[in-house]
N, C-alpha and C positions, 0 to 999 in steps of 0.2 A: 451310754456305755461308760463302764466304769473303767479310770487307769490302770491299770496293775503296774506294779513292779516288782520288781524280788523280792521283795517282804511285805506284799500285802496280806493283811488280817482277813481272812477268809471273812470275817463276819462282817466285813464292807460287801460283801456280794449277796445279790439273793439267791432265792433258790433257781429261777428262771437264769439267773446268768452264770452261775456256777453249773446245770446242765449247760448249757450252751458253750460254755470252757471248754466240759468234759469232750462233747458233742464233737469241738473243732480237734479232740486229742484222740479221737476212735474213741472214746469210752460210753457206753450205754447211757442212758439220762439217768434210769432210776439212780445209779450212785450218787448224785448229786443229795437225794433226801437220806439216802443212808449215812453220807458223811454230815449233814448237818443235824439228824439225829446222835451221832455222836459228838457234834460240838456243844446241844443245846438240849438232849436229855441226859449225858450221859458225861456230860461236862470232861470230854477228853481234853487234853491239855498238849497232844501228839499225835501226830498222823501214825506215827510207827504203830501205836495198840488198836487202830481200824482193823479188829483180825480178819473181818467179813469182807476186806478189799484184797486185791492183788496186791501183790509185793512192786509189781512195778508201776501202782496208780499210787501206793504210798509213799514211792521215793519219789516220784515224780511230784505231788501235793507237798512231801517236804520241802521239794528245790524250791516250789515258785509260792508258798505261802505261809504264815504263820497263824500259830492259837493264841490271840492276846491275852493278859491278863494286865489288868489295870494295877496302878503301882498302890497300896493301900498304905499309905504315909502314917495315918491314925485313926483311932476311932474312940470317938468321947461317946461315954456313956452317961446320960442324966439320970437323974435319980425319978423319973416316973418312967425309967425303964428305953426309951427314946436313945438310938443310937445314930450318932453322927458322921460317914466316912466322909474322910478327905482322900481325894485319888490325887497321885502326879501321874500328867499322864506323857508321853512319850518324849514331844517337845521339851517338858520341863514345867507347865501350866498345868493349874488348878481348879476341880471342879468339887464338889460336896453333895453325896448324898446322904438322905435321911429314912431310916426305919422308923416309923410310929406304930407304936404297942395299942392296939385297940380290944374291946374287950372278947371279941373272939375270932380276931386274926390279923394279921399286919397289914400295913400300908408302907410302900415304899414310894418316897416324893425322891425325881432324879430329875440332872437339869439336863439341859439341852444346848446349852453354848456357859465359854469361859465368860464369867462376870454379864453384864445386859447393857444394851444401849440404850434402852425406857429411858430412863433416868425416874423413875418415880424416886417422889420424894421422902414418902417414908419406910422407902425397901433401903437396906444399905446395901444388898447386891450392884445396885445400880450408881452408886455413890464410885467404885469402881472401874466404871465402863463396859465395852466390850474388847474382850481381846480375839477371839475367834470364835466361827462356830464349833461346836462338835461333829465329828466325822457319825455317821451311822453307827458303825463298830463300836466309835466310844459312848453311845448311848444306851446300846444294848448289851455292851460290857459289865455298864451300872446294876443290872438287872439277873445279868449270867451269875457276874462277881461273888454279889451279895446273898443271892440266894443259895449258893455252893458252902457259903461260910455258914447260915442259919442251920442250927441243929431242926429244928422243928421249920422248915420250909414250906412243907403241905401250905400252914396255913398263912403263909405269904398269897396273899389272894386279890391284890389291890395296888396299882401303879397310876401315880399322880406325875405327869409334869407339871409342877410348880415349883422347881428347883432354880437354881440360876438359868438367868436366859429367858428371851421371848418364843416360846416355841415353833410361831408361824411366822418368824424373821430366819429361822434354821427349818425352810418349809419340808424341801425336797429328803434332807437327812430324818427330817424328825417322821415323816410318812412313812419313808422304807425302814427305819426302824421299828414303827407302831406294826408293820406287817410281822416282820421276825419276833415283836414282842407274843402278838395274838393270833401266831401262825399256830394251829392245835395239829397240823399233822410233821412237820419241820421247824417247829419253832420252843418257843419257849410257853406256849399252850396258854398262855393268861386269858380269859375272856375280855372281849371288848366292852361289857359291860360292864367291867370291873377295871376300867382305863379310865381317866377322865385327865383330859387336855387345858389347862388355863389360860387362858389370853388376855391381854391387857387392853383388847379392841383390835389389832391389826385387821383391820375390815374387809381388805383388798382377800383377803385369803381364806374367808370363812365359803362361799362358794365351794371353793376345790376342797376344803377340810371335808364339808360334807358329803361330797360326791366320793372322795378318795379312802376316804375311813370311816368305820361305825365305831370309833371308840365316844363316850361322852365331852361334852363341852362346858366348861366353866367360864364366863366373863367374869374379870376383875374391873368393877364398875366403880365403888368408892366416892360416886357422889352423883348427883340428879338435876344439875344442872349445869353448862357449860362453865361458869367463872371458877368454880370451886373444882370442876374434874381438870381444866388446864392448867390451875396452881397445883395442884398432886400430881396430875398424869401429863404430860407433854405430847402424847400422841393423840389427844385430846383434841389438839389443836390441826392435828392434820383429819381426824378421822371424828369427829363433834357428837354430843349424845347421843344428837336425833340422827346422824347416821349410822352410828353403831346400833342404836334399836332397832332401824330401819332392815340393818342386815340379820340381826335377830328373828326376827317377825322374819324374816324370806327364810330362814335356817330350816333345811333340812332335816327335819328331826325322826328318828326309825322310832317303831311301835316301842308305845309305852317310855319314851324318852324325856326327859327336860332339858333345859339349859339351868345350868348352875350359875346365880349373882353372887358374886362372891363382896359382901359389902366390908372394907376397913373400917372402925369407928373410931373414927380420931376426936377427940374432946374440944368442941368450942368451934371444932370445923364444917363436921357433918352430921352430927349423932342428934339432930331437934329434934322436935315433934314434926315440926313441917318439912324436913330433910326426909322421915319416916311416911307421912303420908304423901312428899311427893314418890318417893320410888314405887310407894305400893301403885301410883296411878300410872309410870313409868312403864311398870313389867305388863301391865295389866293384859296384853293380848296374847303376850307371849306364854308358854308353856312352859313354869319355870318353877324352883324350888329358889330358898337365899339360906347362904351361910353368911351370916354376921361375925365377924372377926374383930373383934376389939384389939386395941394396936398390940403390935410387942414392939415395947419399947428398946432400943442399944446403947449404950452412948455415943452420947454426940447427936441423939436421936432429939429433932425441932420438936416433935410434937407429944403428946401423951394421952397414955390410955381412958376412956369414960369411965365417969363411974358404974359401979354393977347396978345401982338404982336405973342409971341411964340407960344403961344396955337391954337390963329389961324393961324399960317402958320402950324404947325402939322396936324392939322384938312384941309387945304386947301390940301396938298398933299394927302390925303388919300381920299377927296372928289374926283380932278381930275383919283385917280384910280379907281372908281366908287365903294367906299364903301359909307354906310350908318354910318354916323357919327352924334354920338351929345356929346355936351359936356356940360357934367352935373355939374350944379352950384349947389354946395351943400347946403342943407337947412341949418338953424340953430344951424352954426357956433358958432354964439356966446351962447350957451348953454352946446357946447361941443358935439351936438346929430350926428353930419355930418361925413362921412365915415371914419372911420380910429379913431374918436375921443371917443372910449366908452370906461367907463372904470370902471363902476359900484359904480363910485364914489357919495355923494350930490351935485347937482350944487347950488352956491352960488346966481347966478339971474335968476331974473322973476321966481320965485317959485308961482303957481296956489295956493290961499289960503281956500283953503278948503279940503286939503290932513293935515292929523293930521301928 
Protein backbone atom coordinates (compact mmCIF):
# COMPACT_ATOMS: atom_id res chain seq x y z
CA UNK A 1 0.00 0.00 0.00
CA UNK A 2 1.12 3.25 -0.94
CA UNK A 3 0.99 6.47 1.76
CA UNK A 4 -0.91 9.21 0.57
CA UNK A 5 -1.08 12.49 1.74
CA UNK A 6 -2.44 15.70 0.61
CA UNK A 7 -0.20 16.26 -2.15
CA UNK A 8 0.59 13.02 -3.35
CA UNK A 9 1.76 12.92 -7.21
CA UNK A 10 -0.82 10.71 -8.60
CA UNK A 11 1.76 9.19 -10.61
CA UNK A 12 3.21 7.34 -7.46
CA UNK A 13 0.02 5.31 -7.78
CA UNK A 14 -0.72 2.56 -10.18
CA UNK A 15 -3.46 1.90 -12.16
CA UNK A 16 -4.78 -1.02 -9.63
CA UNK A 17 -4.47 1.30 -6.60
CA UNK A 18 -5.86 4.38 -8.04
CA UNK A 19 -9.16 2.14 -9.03
CA UNK A 20 -9.07 0.88 -5.50
CA UNK A 21 -8.90 4.77 -4.32
CA UNK A 22 -11.67 5.40 -6.42
CA UNK A 23 -13.40 1.99 -5.50
CA UNK A 24 -13.33 3.09 -1.53
CA UNK A 25 -14.88 6.79 -2.86
CA UNK A 26 -18.20 5.11 -4.87
CA UNK A 27 -16.50 5.94 -8.00
CA UNK A 28 -16.60 3.21 -11.01
CA UNK A 29 -13.00 1.63 -11.57
CA UNK A 30 -12.86 2.32 -15.12
CA UNK A 31 -12.07 6.07 -14.19
CA UNK A 32 -9.04 5.19 -12.83
CA UNK A 33 -7.58 4.42 -16.69
CA UNK A 34 -9.36 7.43 -17.96
CA UNK A 35 -7.71 9.79 -15.63
CA UNK A 36 -4.30 8.25 -16.20
CA UNK A 37 -4.85 8.49 -19.93
CA UNK A 38 -5.10 11.99 -19.28
CA UNK A 39 -1.90 12.16 -17.26
CA UNK A 40 0.26 10.10 -19.56
CA UNK A 41 -1.23 10.50 -23.19
CA UNK A 42 -2.70 13.59 -22.98
CA UNK A 43 -0.05 14.96 -20.62
CA UNK A 44 -2.68 17.08 -18.59
CA UNK A 45 -1.03 19.18 -16.15
CA UNK A 46 -4.80 19.54 -14.06
CA UNK A 47 -7.62 17.66 -12.81
CA UNK A 48 -9.91 20.65 -13.66
CA UNK A 49 -9.63 20.05 -17.87
CA UNK A 50 -10.58 15.85 -17.23
CA UNK A 51 -13.95 17.16 -19.06
CA UNK A 52 -14.93 13.27 -19.35
CA UNK A 53 -15.09 13.24 -15.33
CA UNK A 54 -17.67 14.51 -12.96
CA UNK A 55 -17.27 17.87 -11.63
CA UNK A 56 -17.39 16.25 -8.22
CA UNK A 57 -14.54 13.37 -8.84
CA UNK A 58 -12.29 16.43 -10.21
CA UNK A 59 -12.61 18.59 -7.10
CA UNK A 60 -12.39 15.72 -5.15
CA UNK A 61 -8.76 14.44 -7.18
CA UNK A 62 -7.87 18.10 -6.87
CA UNK A 63 -8.06 18.00 -2.80
CA UNK A 64 -6.08 14.83 -2.23
CA UNK A 65 -3.49 14.91 -5.26
CA UNK A 66 -1.14 16.51 -7.58
CA UNK A 67 0.21 16.46 -11.53
CA UNK A 68 4.14 16.80 -10.95
CA UNK A 69 6.33 18.35 -13.14
CA UNK A 70 9.78 18.04 -12.47
CA UNK A 71 11.77 21.40 -11.92
CA UNK A 72 13.92 21.56 -15.41
CA UNK A 73 17.12 23.82 -13.89
CA UNK A 74 18.98 23.43 -17.53
CA UNK A 75 19.52 21.71 -20.37
CA UNK A 76 23.04 21.51 -22.22
CA UNK A 77 23.06 20.77 -25.53
CA UNK A 78 26.31 19.11 -27.38
CA UNK A 79 27.30 19.82 -30.40
CA UNK A 80 26.45 16.04 -31.87
CA UNK A 81 23.09 17.02 -31.02
CA UNK A 82 22.91 15.03 -27.37
CA UNK A 83 20.83 16.86 -24.83
CA UNK A 84 21.50 16.98 -21.06
CA UNK A 85 18.51 17.76 -18.45
CA UNK A 86 19.35 18.51 -15.10
CA UNK A 87 15.97 18.18 -12.83
CA UNK A 88 15.67 19.79 -9.21
CA UNK A 89 13.41 17.88 -7.79
CA UNK A 90 10.98 18.67 -4.85
CA UNK A 91 13.46 18.13 -1.88
CA UNK A 92 16.02 20.39 -3.36
CA UNK A 93 18.32 17.32 -5.04
CA UNK A 94 19.49 16.44 -8.24
CA UNK A 95 19.10 13.91 -10.90
CA UNK A 96 20.23 14.31 -14.90
CA UNK A 97 18.81 12.93 -17.77
CA UNK A 98 20.00 12.41 -21.17
CA UNK A 99 18.48 12.42 -24.75
CA UNK A 100 20.95 10.60 -27.48
CA UNK A 101 20.24 11.54 -31.16
CA UNK A 102 20.48 8.13 -33.03
CA UNK A 103 20.22 7.82 -36.48
CA UNK A 104 16.47 7.21 -36.70
CA UNK A 105 15.18 7.80 -33.41
CA UNK A 106 16.14 8.87 -29.78
CA UNK A 107 17.12 7.21 -26.85
CA UNK A 108 16.48 8.52 -23.58
CA UNK A 109 19.02 7.24 -20.62
CA UNK A 110 17.15 8.39 -16.92
CA UNK A 111 18.44 7.44 -13.71
CA UNK A 112 16.84 5.94 -10.87
CA UNK A 113 18.25 7.28 -7.44
CA UNK A 114 20.17 10.82 -6.45
CA UNK A 115 24.00 10.10 -7.25
CA UNK A 116 25.00 5.79 -6.61
CA UNK A 117 26.49 3.87 -3.81
CA UNK A 118 28.60 1.33 -6.51
CA UNK A 119 31.26 3.47 -6.11
CA UNK A 120 32.75 2.28 -9.40
CA UNK A 121 35.77 3.77 -10.04
CA UNK A 122 35.71 5.05 -13.27
CA UNK A 123 31.95 6.41 -13.17
CA UNK A 124 32.14 9.78 -11.41
CA UNK A 125 28.42 9.49 -10.49
CA UNK A 126 29.65 7.33 -7.93
CA UNK A 127 32.61 9.59 -6.71
CA UNK A 128 29.40 11.39 -5.26
CA UNK A 129 27.61 8.71 -3.20
CA UNK A 130 24.12 8.07 -2.57
CA UNK A 131 21.81 10.55 -1.49
CA UNK A 132 18.33 8.79 -1.93
CA UNK A 133 16.33 6.67 -3.98
CA UNK A 134 13.93 8.13 -6.47
CA UNK A 135 10.28 7.83 -5.73
CA UNK A 136 8.36 5.99 -8.73
CA UNK A 137 6.69 9.45 -9.87
CA UNK A 138 10.30 10.83 -10.17
CA UNK A 139 11.22 8.15 -12.52
CA UNK A 140 8.61 8.29 -14.74
CA UNK A 141 8.36 12.05 -14.48
CA UNK A 142 11.86 11.75 -16.40
CA UNK A 143 10.12 10.08 -19.26
CA UNK A 144 6.52 12.24 -19.12
CA UNK A 145 8.76 15.63 -18.84
CA UNK A 146 10.96 15.14 -21.65
CA UNK A 147 8.90 13.72 -24.03
CA UNK A 148 6.04 16.68 -23.65
CA UNK A 149 9.02 19.06 -24.48
CA UNK A 150 10.35 17.00 -27.88
CA UNK A 151 8.84 18.66 -30.94
CA UNK A 152 9.17 15.36 -32.84
CA UNK A 153 8.47 12.68 -29.81
CA UNK A 154 6.83 9.88 -32.14
CA UNK A 155 10.45 9.06 -32.50
CA UNK A 156 11.54 8.91 -28.94
CA UNK A 157 11.37 5.05 -29.09
CA UNK A 158 14.02 3.88 -26.61
CA UNK A 159 14.51 4.24 -22.65
CA UNK A 160 17.71 3.02 -21.04
CA UNK A 161 18.26 3.12 -17.15
CA UNK A 162 21.81 3.82 -17.03
CA UNK A 163 21.57 7.13 -15.63
CA UNK A 164 22.70 7.81 -12.05
CA UNK A 165 21.85 5.13 -9.72
CA UNK A 166 21.86 1.19 -9.34
CA UNK A 167 18.65 0.28 -10.59
CA UNK A 168 18.03 -2.93 -8.68
CA UNK A 169 19.27 -1.16 -5.35
CA UNK A 170 15.80 1.41 -6.16
CA UNK A 171 14.13 -2.44 -6.88
CA UNK A 172 10.45 -2.04 -5.89
CA UNK A 173 10.33 1.99 -7.43
CA UNK A 174 12.11 1.07 -10.46
CA UNK A 175 9.60 -2.07 -11.23
CA UNK A 176 6.44 -0.06 -10.72
CA UNK A 177 7.70 2.55 -12.79
CA UNK A 178 8.94 0.18 -15.73
CA UNK A 179 5.09 -0.94 -15.55
CA UNK A 180 3.57 2.78 -16.11
CA UNK A 181 6.73 3.34 -18.43
CA UNK A 182 5.43 0.07 -20.77
CA UNK A 183 1.88 0.18 -19.79
CA UNK A 184 0.28 0.46 -23.74
CA UNK A 185 -3.36 0.81 -22.50
CA UNK A 186 -2.71 3.59 -19.30
CA UNK A 187 0.70 4.24 -19.60
CA UNK A 188 3.06 5.91 -21.35
CA UNK A 189 2.94 2.91 -24.41
CA UNK A 190 6.87 2.47 -24.75
CA UNK A 191 7.60 -1.29 -25.66
CA UNK A 192 9.42 -3.42 -23.30
CA UNK A 193 11.49 -4.26 -25.97
CA UNK A 194 12.79 -1.08 -26.51
CA UNK A 195 13.61 -0.61 -22.44
CA UNK A 196 16.76 -2.00 -21.58
CA UNK A 197 17.80 -2.04 -17.52
CA UNK A 198 21.75 -1.75 -16.66
CA UNK A 199 23.11 -3.30 -13.71
CA UNK A 200 26.34 -3.35 -12.10
CA UNK A 201 25.79 -7.33 -10.87
CA UNK A 202 23.33 -6.74 -7.90
CA UNK A 203 22.69 -10.62 -8.10
CA UNK A 204 20.41 -10.96 -5.27
CA UNK A 205 17.71 -9.25 -7.64
CA UNK A 206 18.09 -10.67 -11.03
CA UNK A 207 15.57 -13.61 -10.18
CA UNK A 208 12.54 -11.16 -9.26
CA UNK A 209 13.77 -8.75 -12.46
CA UNK A 210 13.00 -11.60 -14.48
CA UNK A 211 9.86 -12.87 -13.19
CA UNK A 212 8.51 -9.01 -12.62
CA UNK A 213 9.31 -7.39 -15.98
CA UNK A 214 10.00 -8.15 -19.76
CA UNK A 215 12.04 -5.02 -20.28
CA UNK A 216 15.85 -5.99 -21.53
CA UNK A 217 18.92 -6.59 -19.35
CA UNK A 218 22.27 -5.03 -19.62
CA UNK A 219 25.29 -6.30 -17.23
CA UNK A 220 27.94 -3.77 -16.66
CA UNK A 221 30.76 -6.35 -16.40
CA UNK A 222 34.25 -4.44 -17.22
CA UNK A 223 36.51 -7.13 -16.60
CA UNK A 224 36.92 -11.21 -16.55
CA UNK A 225 38.33 -11.91 -13.67
CA UNK A 226 37.88 -11.21 -9.97
CA UNK A 227 41.27 -8.98 -9.00
CA UNK A 228 40.71 -6.64 -11.69
CA UNK A 229 36.57 -6.43 -11.50
CA UNK A 230 37.05 -5.66 -7.27
CA UNK A 231 39.64 -2.89 -8.09
CA UNK A 232 36.81 -1.07 -10.58
CA UNK A 233 33.74 -2.55 -9.22
CA UNK A 234 33.30 -2.99 -5.37
CA UNK A 235 30.19 -5.07 -5.64
CA UNK A 236 32.39 -7.34 -6.96
CA UNK A 237 33.53 -8.30 -3.85
CA UNK A 238 30.13 -9.14 -2.54
CA UNK A 239 28.59 -10.62 -5.58
CA UNK A 240 32.32 -12.36 -7.50
CA UNK A 241 32.39 -13.04 -11.43
CA UNK A 242 31.58 -16.51 -11.23
CA UNK A 243 28.47 -15.61 -9.37
CA UNK A 244 27.26 -13.02 -11.42
CA UNK A 245 27.65 -15.51 -14.52
CA UNK A 246 26.06 -18.03 -12.49
CA UNK A 247 22.87 -15.89 -12.27
CA UNK A 248 23.25 -15.12 -15.83
CA UNK A 249 23.29 -18.54 -17.23
CA UNK A 250 19.73 -19.15 -14.74
CA UNK A 251 18.36 -15.51 -16.34
CA UNK A 252 15.28 -15.71 -17.66
CA UNK A 253 15.32 -14.57 -20.88
CA UNK A 254 11.72 -14.20 -23.17
CA UNK A 255 11.69 -15.27 -27.03
CA UNK A 256 14.33 -13.91 -28.99
CA UNK A 257 16.13 -11.94 -26.00
CA UNK A 258 19.84 -11.45 -24.83
CA UNK A 259 21.66 -10.23 -22.08
CA UNK A 260 23.63 -7.07 -22.95
CA UNK A 261 27.78 -7.08 -21.67
CA UNK A 262 28.34 -3.94 -21.35
CA UNK A 263 32.46 -3.92 -21.39
CA UNK A 264 34.39 -0.30 -20.12
CA UNK A 265 37.85 -0.41 -21.93
CA UNK A 266 40.24 1.25 -19.74
CA UNK A 267 43.96 1.35 -21.06
CA UNK A 268 46.61 -0.81 -19.47
CA UNK A 269 43.67 -2.30 -17.33
CA UNK A 270 41.52 -4.60 -19.23
CA UNK A 271 41.56 -3.82 -22.97
CA UNK A 272 44.54 -7.17 -23.88
CA UNK A 273 44.38 -9.69 -26.02
CA UNK A 274 43.86 -12.23 -23.07
CA UNK A 275 41.36 -9.76 -21.26
CA UNK A 276 39.37 -10.13 -24.93
CA UNK A 277 39.70 -13.99 -25.18
CA UNK A 278 38.99 -14.43 -21.58
CA UNK A 279 35.38 -12.74 -21.70
CA UNK A 280 34.69 -14.31 -25.06
CA UNK A 281 35.15 -17.82 -22.96
CA UNK A 282 33.28 -15.96 -19.99
CA UNK A 283 29.74 -15.33 -21.99
CA UNK A 284 30.27 -18.35 -23.89
CA UNK A 285 26.85 -20.10 -22.50
CA UNK A 286 24.97 -17.47 -22.13
CA UNK A 287 22.68 -15.81 -24.78
CA UNK A 288 24.32 -12.49 -25.18
CA UNK A 289 25.29 -9.50 -27.55
CA UNK A 290 28.58 -7.00 -25.97
CA UNK A 291 28.92 -3.17 -26.19
CA UNK A 292 32.40 -2.32 -25.84
CA UNK A 293 32.58 1.21 -24.34
CA UNK A 294 35.92 2.74 -24.42
CA UNK A 295 36.28 5.00 -21.34
CA UNK A 296 34.97 8.76 -21.23
CA UNK A 297 37.29 10.28 -19.61
CA UNK A 298 36.37 13.66 -16.83
CA UNK A 299 38.73 15.16 -14.79
CA UNK A 300 40.26 14.02 -12.15
CA UNK A 301 39.36 10.89 -13.99
CA UNK A 302 42.50 7.81 -12.82
CA UNK A 303 42.34 6.25 -15.80
CA UNK A 304 42.35 6.62 -19.73
CA UNK A 305 40.82 5.70 -22.75
CA UNK A 306 42.55 2.70 -25.28
CA UNK A 307 43.67 3.34 -28.16
CA UNK A 308 41.37 2.88 -31.37
CA UNK A 309 44.10 0.23 -32.67
CA UNK A 310 43.25 -1.30 -29.19
CA UNK A 311 39.65 -1.19 -29.27
CA UNK A 312 39.67 -2.69 -32.54
CA UNK A 313 41.70 -5.47 -32.10
CA UNK A 314 39.51 -6.25 -28.70
CA UNK A 315 36.36 -6.08 -30.77
CA UNK A 316 38.23 -8.13 -33.81
CA UNK A 317 38.80 -11.09 -31.35
CA UNK A 318 35.55 -11.35 -30.02
CA UNK A 319 34.09 -10.96 -33.48
CA UNK A 320 36.27 -14.00 -34.77
CA UNK A 321 34.58 -15.95 -31.74
CA UNK A 322 31.33 -15.29 -33.19
CA UNK A 323 29.88 -12.59 -30.81
CA UNK A 324 27.92 -9.77 -31.67
CA UNK A 325 29.89 -6.65 -30.96
CA UNK A 326 29.62 -2.94 -31.10
CA UNK A 327 31.30 -0.41 -29.93
CA UNK A 328 29.66 2.31 -28.63
CA UNK A 329 31.01 5.88 -29.36
CA UNK A 330 29.63 7.88 -26.73
CA UNK A 331 27.37 10.85 -27.47
CA UNK A 332 28.08 14.14 -25.86
CA UNK A 333 31.11 13.99 -24.42
CA UNK A 334 31.64 17.39 -24.38
CA UNK A 335 28.68 18.18 -22.10
CA UNK A 336 29.69 15.78 -19.67
CA UNK A 337 26.16 13.63 -20.71
CA UNK A 338 28.19 10.24 -21.87
CA UNK A 339 28.31 7.07 -19.74
CA UNK A 340 30.13 7.37 -16.68
CA UNK A 341 30.07 11.31 -16.92
CA UNK A 342 26.77 12.46 -14.63
CA UNK A 343 27.06 14.06 -11.91
CA UNK A 344 24.20 16.25 -11.35
CA UNK A 345 26.31 19.04 -11.63
CA UNK A 346 25.41 22.91 -14.15
CA UNK A 347 27.29 22.25 -17.36
CA UNK A 348 29.00 25.51 -18.21
CA UNK A 349 28.35 25.02 -22.33
CA UNK A 350 25.92 25.08 -24.99
CA UNK A 351 23.24 25.73 -22.30
CA UNK A 352 19.63 25.78 -24.47
CA UNK A 353 18.37 29.33 -23.73
CA UNK A 354 15.09 29.25 -22.91
CA UNK A 355 15.30 27.07 -19.53
CA UNK A 356 15.08 30.01 -16.80
Amino acid sequence: MIHLSKTTDIKELSIDQLTLWLQNRGFRPFHAGQIFKWVYLHQADAFEIMTDLAKELRLLLSARFTINRLDKKQIATSKDGTQKYLFKLADGKHVESVIIPERDHYTLCISSQVGCAQGCRFCLTGRYGLTRDLTKGEIVSQVRDITKEMNDSARLTNIVLMGMGEPLANYQNVVRALETITDSDFGLKFSNRRVTLSTAGLVSKLPDLSRDTRVNLAVSLNATENKTRDMLMPINRRFPVEELMAACRRYRLHAGRRITFEYILIQGVNDSVEDAERLGQLIRPIKSKINLIPLNEYKSCEFRRPSNSVIERFREILHQNDYTVIIRQSKGQDISAACGQLSAHPTPHRIKPDIA
